[in-house]
C-alpha positions in Angstrom: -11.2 0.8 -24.8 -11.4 1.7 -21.2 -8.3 3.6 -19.8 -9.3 3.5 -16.1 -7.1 1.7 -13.8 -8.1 0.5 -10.5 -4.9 0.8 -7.6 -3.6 -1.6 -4.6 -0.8 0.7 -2.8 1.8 -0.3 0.1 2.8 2.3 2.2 5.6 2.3 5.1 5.0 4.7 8.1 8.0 6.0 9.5 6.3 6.4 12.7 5.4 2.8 13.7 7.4 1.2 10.9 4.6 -0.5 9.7 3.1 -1.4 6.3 -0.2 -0.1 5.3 -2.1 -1.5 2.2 -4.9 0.1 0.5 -6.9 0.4 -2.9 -8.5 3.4 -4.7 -9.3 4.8 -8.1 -7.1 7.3 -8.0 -3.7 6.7 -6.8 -2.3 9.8 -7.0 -5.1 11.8 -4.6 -5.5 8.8 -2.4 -1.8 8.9 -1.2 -2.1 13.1 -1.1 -5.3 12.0 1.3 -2.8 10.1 3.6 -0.1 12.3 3.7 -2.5 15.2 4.8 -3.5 13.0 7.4 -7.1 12.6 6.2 -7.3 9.1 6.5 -8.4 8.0 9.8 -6.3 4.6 9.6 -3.3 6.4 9.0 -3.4 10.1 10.1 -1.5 9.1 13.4 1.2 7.1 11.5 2.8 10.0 9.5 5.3 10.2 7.5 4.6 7.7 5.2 5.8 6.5 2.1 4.7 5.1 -1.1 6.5 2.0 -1.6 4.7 -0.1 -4.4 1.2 0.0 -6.0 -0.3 -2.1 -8.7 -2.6 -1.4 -11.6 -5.8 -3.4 -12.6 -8.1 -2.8 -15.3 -10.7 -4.6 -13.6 -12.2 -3.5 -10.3 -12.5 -7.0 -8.9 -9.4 -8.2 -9.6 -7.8 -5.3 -7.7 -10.3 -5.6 -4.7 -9.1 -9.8 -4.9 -5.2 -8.4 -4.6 -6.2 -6.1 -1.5 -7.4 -8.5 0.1 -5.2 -11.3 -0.9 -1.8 -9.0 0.2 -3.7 -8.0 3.7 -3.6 -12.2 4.4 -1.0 -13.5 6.6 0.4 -15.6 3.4 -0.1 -12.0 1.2 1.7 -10.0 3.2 4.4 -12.8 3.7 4.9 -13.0 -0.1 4.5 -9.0 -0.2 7.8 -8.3 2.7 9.5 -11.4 0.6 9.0 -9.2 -2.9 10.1 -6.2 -1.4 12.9 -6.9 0.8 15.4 -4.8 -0.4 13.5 -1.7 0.0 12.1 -2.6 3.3 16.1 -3.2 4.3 16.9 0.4 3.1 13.9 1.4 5.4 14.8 -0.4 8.3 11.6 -2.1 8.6 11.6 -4.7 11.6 9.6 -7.4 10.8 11.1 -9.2 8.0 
């Protein structure tokens, strides 16, 4: 049985009090990557936070959720899931 799990991640920058969505293999050190600002698409929206993430078994399948949430209906149905947590964040552009 295969144990890896493939990640799509939400995180809210304090700085532009934006979303940001991602994927990698490896949750844990891809989040440590932002908040080192190492990522080029996020190194000048620090502080961020880690505000939901999803795990797939299948590679595809998590690839087809990145995508799907970066849509205009995705991210619609992502603010709509978590609205209570974007309200305790202040986020704008519910």
């Amino acid at each position: 049985m295969n144990n890896k799990f493939f990640f799509v991640y939400v995180l809210f920058s304090f700085n532009d009090r934006k979303l940001y969505i991602g994927y990698s293999e490896n949750l844990e050190g891809r989040i440590s990557e932002h908040q080192k600002g190492r990522v080029k698409a996020t190194k000048d929206r620090l502080p961020l936070v880690l505000i939901h993430y999803e795990a797939f078994a299948d590679r595809h399948d998590a690839k087809a959720r990145e995508i799907f949430l970066k849509s205009g209906f995705g991210r619609s149905q992502l603010k709509k899931a978590l609205q209570n947590r974007l309200k305790q964040l202040n986020y704008k552009h519910l």
